[in-house]
Structure formats: C-alpha cells, structure tokens
ZAPASE-651341 format. One record per residue (C-alpha): residue number from 0; residue in one letter; chain; x, y, z. Coordinates in nm, 3 decimals. Layout:
residues N
NUM  A  A  X  Y  Z
...
***
This chain:
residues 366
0  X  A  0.000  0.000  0.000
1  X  A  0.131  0.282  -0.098
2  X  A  0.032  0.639  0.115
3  X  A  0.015  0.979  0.004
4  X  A  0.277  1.053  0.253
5  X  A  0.517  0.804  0.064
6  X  A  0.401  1.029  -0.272
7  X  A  0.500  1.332  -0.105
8  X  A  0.803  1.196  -0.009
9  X  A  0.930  1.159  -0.333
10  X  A  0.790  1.492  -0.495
11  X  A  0.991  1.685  -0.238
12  X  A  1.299  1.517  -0.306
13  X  A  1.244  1.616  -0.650
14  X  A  1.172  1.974  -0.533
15  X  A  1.231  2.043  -0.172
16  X  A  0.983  2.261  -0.015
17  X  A  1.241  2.501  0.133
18  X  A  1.313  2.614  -0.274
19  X  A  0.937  2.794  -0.316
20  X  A  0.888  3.142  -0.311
21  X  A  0.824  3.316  0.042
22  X  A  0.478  3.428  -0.126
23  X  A  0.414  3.082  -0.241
24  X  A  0.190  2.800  -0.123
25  X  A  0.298  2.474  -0.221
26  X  A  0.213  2.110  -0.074
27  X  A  -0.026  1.929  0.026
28  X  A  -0.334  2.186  0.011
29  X  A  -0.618  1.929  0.056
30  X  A  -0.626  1.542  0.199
31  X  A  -0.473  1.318  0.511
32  X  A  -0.118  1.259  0.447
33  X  A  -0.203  0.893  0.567
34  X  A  -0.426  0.813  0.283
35  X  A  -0.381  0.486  0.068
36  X  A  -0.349  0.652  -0.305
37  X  A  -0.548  0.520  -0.573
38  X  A  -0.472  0.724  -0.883
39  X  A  -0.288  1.021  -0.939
40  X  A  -0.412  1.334  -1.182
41  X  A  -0.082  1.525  -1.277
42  X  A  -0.213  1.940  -1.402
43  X  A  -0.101  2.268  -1.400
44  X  A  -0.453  2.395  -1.225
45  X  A  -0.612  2.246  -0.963
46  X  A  -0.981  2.356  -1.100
47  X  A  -1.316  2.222  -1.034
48  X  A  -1.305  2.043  -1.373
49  X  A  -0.980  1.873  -1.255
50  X  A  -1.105  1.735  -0.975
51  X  A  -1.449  1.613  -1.163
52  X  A  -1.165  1.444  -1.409
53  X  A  -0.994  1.328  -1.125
54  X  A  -1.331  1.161  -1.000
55  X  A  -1.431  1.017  -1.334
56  X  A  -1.071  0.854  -1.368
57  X  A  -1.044  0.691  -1.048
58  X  A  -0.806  0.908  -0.896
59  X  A  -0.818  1.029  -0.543
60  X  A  -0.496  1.272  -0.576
61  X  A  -0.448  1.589  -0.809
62  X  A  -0.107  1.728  -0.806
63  X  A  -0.092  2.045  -0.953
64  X  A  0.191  2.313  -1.040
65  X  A  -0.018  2.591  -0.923
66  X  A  -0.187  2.584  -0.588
67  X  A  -0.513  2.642  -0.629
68  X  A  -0.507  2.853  -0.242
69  X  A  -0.249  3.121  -0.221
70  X  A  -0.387  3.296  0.038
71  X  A  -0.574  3.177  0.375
72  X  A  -0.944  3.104  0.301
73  X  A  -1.182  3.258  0.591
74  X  A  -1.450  3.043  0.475
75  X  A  -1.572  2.783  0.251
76  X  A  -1.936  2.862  0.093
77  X  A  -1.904  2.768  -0.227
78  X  A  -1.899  3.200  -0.303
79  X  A  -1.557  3.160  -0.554
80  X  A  -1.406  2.907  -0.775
81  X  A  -1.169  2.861  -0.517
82  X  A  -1.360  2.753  -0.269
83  X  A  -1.593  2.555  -0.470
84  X  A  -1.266  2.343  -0.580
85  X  A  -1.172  2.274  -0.197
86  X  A  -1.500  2.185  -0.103
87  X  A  -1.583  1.936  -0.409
88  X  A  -1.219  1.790  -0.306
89  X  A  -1.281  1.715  0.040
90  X  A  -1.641  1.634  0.002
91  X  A  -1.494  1.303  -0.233
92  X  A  -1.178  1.255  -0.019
93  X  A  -0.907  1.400  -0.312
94  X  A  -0.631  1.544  -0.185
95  X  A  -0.484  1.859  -0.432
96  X  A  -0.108  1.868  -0.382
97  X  A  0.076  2.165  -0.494
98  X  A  0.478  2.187  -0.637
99  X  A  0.498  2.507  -0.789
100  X  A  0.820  2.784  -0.727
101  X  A  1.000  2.493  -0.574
102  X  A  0.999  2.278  -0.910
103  X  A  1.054  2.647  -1.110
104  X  A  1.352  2.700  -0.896
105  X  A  1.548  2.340  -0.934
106  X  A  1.715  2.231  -1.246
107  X  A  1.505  1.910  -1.395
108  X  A  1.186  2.118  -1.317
109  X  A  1.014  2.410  -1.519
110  X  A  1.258  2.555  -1.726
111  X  A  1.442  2.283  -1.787
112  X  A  1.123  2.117  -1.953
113  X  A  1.113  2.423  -2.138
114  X  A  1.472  2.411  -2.260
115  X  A  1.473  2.068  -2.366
116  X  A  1.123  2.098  -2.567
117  X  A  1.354  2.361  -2.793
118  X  A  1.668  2.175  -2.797
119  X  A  1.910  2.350  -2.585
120  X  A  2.225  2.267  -2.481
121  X  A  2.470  2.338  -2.187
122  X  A  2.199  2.436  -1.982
123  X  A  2.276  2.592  -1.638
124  X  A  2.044  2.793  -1.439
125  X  A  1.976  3.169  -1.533
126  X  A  1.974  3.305  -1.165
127  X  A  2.094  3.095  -0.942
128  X  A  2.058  3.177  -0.590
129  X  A  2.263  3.295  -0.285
130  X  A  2.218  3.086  0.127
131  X  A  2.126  2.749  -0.048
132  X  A  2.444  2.629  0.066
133  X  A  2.591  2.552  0.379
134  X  A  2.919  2.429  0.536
135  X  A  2.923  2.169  0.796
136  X  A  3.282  2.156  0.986
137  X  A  3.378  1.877  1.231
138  X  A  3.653  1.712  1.464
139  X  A  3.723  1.340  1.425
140  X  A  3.959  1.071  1.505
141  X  A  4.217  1.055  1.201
142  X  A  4.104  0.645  1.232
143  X  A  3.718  0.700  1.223
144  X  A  3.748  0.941  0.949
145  X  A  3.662  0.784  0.681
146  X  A  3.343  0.577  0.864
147  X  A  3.209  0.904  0.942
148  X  A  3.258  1.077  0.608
149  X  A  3.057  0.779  0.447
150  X  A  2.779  0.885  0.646
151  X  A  2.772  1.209  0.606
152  X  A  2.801  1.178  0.207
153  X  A  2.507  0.914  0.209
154  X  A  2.301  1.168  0.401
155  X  A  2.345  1.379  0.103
156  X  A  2.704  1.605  0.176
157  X  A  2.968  1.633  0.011
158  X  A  2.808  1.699  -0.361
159  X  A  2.957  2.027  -0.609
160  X  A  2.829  2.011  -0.937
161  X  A  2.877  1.663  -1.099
162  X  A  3.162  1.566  -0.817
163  X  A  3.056  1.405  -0.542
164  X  A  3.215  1.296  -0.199
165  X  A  3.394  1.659  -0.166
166  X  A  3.548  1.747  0.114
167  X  A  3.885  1.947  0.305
168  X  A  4.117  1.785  0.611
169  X  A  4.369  1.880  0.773
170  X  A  4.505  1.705  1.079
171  X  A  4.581  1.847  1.429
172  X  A  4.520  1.816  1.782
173  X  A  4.228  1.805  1.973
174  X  A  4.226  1.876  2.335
175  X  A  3.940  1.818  2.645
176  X  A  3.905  1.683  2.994
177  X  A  3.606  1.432  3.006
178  X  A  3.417  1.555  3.355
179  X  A  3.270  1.316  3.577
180  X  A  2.948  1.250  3.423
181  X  A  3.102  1.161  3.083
182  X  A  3.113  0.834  2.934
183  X  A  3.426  0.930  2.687
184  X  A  3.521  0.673  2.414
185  X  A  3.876  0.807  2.421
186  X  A  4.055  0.916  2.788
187  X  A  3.954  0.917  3.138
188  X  A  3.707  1.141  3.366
189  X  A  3.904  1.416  3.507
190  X  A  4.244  1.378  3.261
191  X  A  4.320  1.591  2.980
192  X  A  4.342  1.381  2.728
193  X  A  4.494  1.483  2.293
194  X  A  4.364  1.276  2.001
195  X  A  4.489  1.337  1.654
196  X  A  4.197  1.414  1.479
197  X  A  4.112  1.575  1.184
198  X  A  3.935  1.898  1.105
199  X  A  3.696  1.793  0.792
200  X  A  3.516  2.073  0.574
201  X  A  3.169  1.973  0.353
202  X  A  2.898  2.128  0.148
203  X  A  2.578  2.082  0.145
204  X  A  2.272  2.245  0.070
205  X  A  2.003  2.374  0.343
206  X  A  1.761  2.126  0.309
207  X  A  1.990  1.856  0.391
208  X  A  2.083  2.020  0.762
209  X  A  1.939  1.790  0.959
210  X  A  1.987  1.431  0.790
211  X  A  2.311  1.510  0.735
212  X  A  2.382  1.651  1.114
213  X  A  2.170  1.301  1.180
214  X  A  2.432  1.055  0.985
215  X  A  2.748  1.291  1.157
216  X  A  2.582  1.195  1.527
217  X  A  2.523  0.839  1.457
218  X  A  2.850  0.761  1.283
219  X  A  3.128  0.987  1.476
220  X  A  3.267  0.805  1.795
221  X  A  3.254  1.086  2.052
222  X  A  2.965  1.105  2.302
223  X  A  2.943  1.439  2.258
224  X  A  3.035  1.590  1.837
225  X  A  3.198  1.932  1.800
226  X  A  3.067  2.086  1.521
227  X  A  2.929  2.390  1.356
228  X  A  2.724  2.502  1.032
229  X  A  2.744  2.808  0.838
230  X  A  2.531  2.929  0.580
231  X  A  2.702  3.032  0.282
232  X  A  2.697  3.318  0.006
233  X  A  2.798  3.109  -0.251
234  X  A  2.562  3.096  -0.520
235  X  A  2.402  2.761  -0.575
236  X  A  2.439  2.692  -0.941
237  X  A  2.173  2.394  -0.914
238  X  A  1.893  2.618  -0.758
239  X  A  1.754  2.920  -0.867
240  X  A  1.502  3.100  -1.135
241  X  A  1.495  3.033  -1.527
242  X  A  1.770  2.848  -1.740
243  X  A  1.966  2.939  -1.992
244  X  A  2.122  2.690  -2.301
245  X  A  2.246  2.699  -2.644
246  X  A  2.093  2.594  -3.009
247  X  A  2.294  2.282  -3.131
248  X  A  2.339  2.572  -3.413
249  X  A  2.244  2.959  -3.521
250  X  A  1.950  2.950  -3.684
251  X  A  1.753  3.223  -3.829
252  X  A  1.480  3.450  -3.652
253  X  A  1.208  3.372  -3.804
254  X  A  1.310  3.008  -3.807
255  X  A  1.380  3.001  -3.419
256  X  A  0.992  3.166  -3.404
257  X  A  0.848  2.930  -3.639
258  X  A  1.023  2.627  -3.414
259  X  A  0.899  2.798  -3.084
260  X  A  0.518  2.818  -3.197
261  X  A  0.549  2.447  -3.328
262  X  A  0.703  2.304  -3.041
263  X  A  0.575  2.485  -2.705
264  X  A  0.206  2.425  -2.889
265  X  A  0.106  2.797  -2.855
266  X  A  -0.135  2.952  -3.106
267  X  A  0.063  3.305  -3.101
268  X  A  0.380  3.429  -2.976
269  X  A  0.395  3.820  -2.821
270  X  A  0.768  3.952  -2.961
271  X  A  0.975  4.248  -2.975
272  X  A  1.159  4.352  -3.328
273  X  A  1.419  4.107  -3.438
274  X  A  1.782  4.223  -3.313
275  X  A  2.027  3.923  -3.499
276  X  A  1.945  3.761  -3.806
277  X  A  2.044  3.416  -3.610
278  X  A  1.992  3.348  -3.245
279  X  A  2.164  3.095  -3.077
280  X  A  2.172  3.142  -2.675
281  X  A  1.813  3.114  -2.535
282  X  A  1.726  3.183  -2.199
283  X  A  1.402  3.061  -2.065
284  X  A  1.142  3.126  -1.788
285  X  A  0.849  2.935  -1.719
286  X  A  0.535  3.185  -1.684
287  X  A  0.563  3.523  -1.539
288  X  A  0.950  3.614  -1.650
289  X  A  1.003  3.923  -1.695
290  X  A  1.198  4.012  -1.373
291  X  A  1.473  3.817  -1.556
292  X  A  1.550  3.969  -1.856
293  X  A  1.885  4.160  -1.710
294  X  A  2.012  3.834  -1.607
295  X  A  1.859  3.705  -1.971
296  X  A  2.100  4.010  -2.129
297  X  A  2.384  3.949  -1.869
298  X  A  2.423  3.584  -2.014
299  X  A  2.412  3.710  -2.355
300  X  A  2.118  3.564  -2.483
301  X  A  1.981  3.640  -2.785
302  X  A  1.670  3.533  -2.688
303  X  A  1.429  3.504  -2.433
304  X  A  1.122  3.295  -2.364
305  X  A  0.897  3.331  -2.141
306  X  A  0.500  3.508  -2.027
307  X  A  0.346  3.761  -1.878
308  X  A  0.534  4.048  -2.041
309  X  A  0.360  4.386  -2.006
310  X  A  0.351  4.653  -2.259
311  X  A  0.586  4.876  -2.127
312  X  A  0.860  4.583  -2.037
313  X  A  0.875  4.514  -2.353
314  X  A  1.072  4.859  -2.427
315  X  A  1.317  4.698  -2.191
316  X  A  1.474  4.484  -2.510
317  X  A  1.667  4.808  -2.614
318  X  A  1.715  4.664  -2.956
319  X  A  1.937  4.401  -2.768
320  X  A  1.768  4.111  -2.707
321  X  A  1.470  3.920  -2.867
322  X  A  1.191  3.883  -2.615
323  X  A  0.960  3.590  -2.692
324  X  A  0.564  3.629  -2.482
325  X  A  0.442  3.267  -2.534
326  X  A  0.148  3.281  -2.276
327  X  A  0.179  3.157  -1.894
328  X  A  -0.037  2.865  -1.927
329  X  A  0.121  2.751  -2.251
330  X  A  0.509  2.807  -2.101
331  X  A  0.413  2.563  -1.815
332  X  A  0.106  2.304  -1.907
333  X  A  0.381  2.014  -2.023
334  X  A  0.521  2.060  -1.658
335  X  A  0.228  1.783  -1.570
336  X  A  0.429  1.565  -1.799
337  X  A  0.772  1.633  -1.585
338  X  A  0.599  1.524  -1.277
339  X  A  0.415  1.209  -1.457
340  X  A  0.771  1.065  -1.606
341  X  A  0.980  1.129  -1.261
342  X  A  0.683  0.918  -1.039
343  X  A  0.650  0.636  -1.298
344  X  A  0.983  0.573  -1.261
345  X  A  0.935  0.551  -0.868
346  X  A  0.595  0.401  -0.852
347  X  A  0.430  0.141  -1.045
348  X  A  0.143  0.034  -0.840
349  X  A  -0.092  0.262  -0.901
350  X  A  -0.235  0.488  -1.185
351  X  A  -0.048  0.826  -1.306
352  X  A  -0.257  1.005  -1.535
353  X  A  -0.263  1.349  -1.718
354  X  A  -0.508  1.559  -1.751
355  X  A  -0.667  1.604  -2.054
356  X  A  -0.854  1.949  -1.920
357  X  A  -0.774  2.283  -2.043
358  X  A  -0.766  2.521  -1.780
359  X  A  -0.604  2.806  -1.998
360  X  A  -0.842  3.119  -1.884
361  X  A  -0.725  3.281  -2.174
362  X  A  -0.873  3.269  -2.541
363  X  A  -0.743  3.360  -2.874
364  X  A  -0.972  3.483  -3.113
365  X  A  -0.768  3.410  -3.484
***
C-alpha cells in the first residue's frame, strides 16, 4: 500500500519545499497525508473540472503546479471558484497537492522542460541563488574518518556540481578533559586527554541540515560531536530562477519563431523587433518572467522565452535582445508531464494520469 505521505516523499525530493517562493503555497493543500493513493491526476490547475476528471478517472490525488489557495481562506461557501474546488475535493476525499516555485527554482523542473522541448544545450540555471548552501565543519579521530565521512556523504554532503564525496582535512590536535558524568570513548574522567583528529570541511545544501547533522551523530565516535554550520553566500548553481542553453546551431529569426510556436504548442507568440538575423543562446522562464531579462541580457542571450510580459517591459529589449511572450499557461502546461515521467519511474502500483482538461483562462480569437 502505498500512502500519500510516501508520494510526497518523493515529490519533495524532487523539489524540496524550502526552494518555493516566500509568497508561495505549495504542498499538500487538501487530503490526510495517511491516505492509501489510488490514482494520481498530474495538471497545471487544480480547478473544479480537474477534480471532476480526477473523480471520473479513479483518482483520489491531483497534483498540480499551481496551488489552487495562495492565500488563507476565511470560509468555505461555495462564493468563488476557489472555494468551490476545496470543497468538491474534500467532500470526495481527493487530496490537491501543490509543487509550484519549488519545481521552477530546481534544475530538472520548469525551465528545464522548457529548454529541452527547444533543444538546448549546456543548460545551467539563469539566476541561481545565494544561502542554499551551507558548510558543515567537524573534529574526528584521524582512524574514524573515513566511517564518518561515508555517512555524512550518504546523508546527502559532500556533492559540487557533478563531483561528489567533496570534502577538506587537515590534521591536528584536539584537546578536552572528560568531567565526571562523561562516558568518553577516548581518555579518562578528570584527565586531559589529545587525540589526533582531523578537522573535515563539507557542502551541502540547506535542506539537507538535519539528515546530514543526523548521519554525523550516529556515525562519529565521541559522546558528545563538535561541530558547527554556516550558511554560505555562494551561489548555488543547481537552484535558482529560469535556465539558460544553447541551439545545437544559429539558426535564423524567423526560423527560431516558427520552431517555438510548433514546439511549445502555442497559437501566437507576443515579440519584440528582431535584433540578430540568427539566435543561438536562449534563456528561458516558465510563466511570469520578466523580472529576468537583465540576467537574460547578462548571459548574452539572444533570446528570451517566457510570459506575462507587459507593454511597457517590452521597451526593456533596447534593440538588444529578442523577447519571446508565449502565454503563462502555454510556457508551463507540459510541466504535468515532468511530474508524470519522474513518479512512474518511482511508482508502479498505481495509476499516473494526465489531464486532458484545459484550464487556460485565456482565449485567442484568430
């Protein structure tokens, strides 16, 4: 039997919860984490048509990108489509599960779907962000070293980019009197005892604090660990908002917009003047982007892709970028797909469906 907390589980290691937005509102919105899941409805809106689909289909959990509450709900009447949605879901015991700034903000997620739908290459992360990281130092016997650093890398530690098990030593002394009530693994109560230990240096990033402090307890000899943890300014070149990649080669302008409409299945694209007659770096943000068009024209991008634009930001081009308005819901709807791909390959017991609803508010009259 599978739960929904199991579910959860995995979607957070996918997209940790500590990545949203402080104005955001993901995870579980609606239903008892306990729950045995039945079926799963992957959609970008959590809508009272979703949940009707979800009913139809035999599905008793709707995750969605965007929560469908973003602010606290003071009553539930039935008065707005918002409430109407949370009652229909209780009322039929569906729980509506929300990943939405955390999966924009980690590479695999949003804009990563995004970049590989157009083709891009050497992606890396448009705006990555400062105090994800932290650094854990500790004090260990030279001897139990390398037991302890297995424990703390399992936990998570110890990762940079594509390297893994990273870390700094250097040996010394360490120095302490075990009082009377101590039970020390090394010396005697009331001697001062010295150890050669070494001083070990790791990464990780904030989500993994407390596993990883965890793993250091369990594994390191002493009764008592001497440790500390610093949050970092580094920025985090895993985490952060939109991506930016490469064409495998330049193509033309009107080529690139011909290949945007066909592939990101929108029926009209909002642009500014061509700049190049080729483009070839594209930087990409899934729905409302526009707050990252400097770092789109710091990366030198030729392009950018994202929604939301309004009149007056597009004058922010200045003739040196092409900015590419392809509509929120159609920059994000294939994110249901993401999420469907990266559970089937953890779950196989159940159903994963997507939905077939379109909960685009916006028309286009052609």
């Amino acid at each position: 039997m599978t739960q929904l907390k199991d579910f959860i589980r995995e979607l957070e290691a996918l997209a940790p919860p500590i990545y949203q937005e402080n104005y955001d509102n993901s995870g579980l919105i609606v239903g008892d984490p306990g729950m045995e899941v039945q079926g799963v409805l992957f959609a970008l809106d959590s809508t009272e048509a979703v949940v009707d689909e979800a009913i139809q289909r035999g599905c008793n959990v709707v995750v969605a990108h965007h929560p469908i509450v973003f602010k606290g709900l003071k009553r539930l009447t039935g008065r707005t489509y918002i409430e109407r949605t949370v009652i229909k879901a209780i009322k039929h015991d569906v729980a509506i599960y929300a990943i939405h700034t955390n999966l924009d903000n980690v590479a695999n997620g949003v804009n990563w779907m995004i970049a590989r739908r157009l083709g891009l290459q050497n992606l890396r992360v448009l705006a990555p962000k400062r105090q994800q990281l932290m650094k854990l130092t500790f004090f260990v016997p030279v001897d139990d070293t390398e037991k302890v650093l297995d424990a703390v890398f399992a936990a998570g530690a110890g990762q940079i980019g594509d390297y893994s098990r990273c870390s700094f030593r250097l040996t010394g002394t360490g120095a302490f009197r075990p009082g009377e009530g101590a039970n020390p693994t090394i010396g005697e109560r009331g001697e001062d005892e010295e150890v050669q230990e070494n001083r070990v240096e790791v990464m990780l990033p904030i989500y993994l604090e407390k596993p990883v402090i965890q793993a250091l307890r369990k594994a390191h000899p002493y009764e008592e660990v001497s440790f500390y943890i610093n949050t970092l300014e580094n920025e985090n070149q895993e985490i952060g908002s939109g991506a930016v990649g490469d064409l495998p080669e330049p193509i033309t302008t009107a080529e690139f917009l011909v290949m945007l409409k066909k592939n990101m299945h929108t029926p009209v694209i909002k642009h500014t003047a061509p700049v190049h007659d080729t483009v070839r770096r594209i930087a990409v943000c899934g729905g409302a982007g526009s707050f990252l068009l400097p770092n789109a024209l710091a990366a030198g991008a030729d392009a950018f892709v994202t929604a939301d634009f309004k009149y007056h930001e597009f004058f922010d081009a200045d003739n040196k970028i092409l900015i590419c308005d392809i509509g929120h819901y159609e920059s994000e709807v294939y994110t249901k797909e993401v999420l469907c791909h990266y559970l089937s390959e953890k779950f196989g017991n159940f159903a994963l469906c997507l939905s077939e609803v379109n909960t685009n508010p916006v028309r286009y009259f052609t």
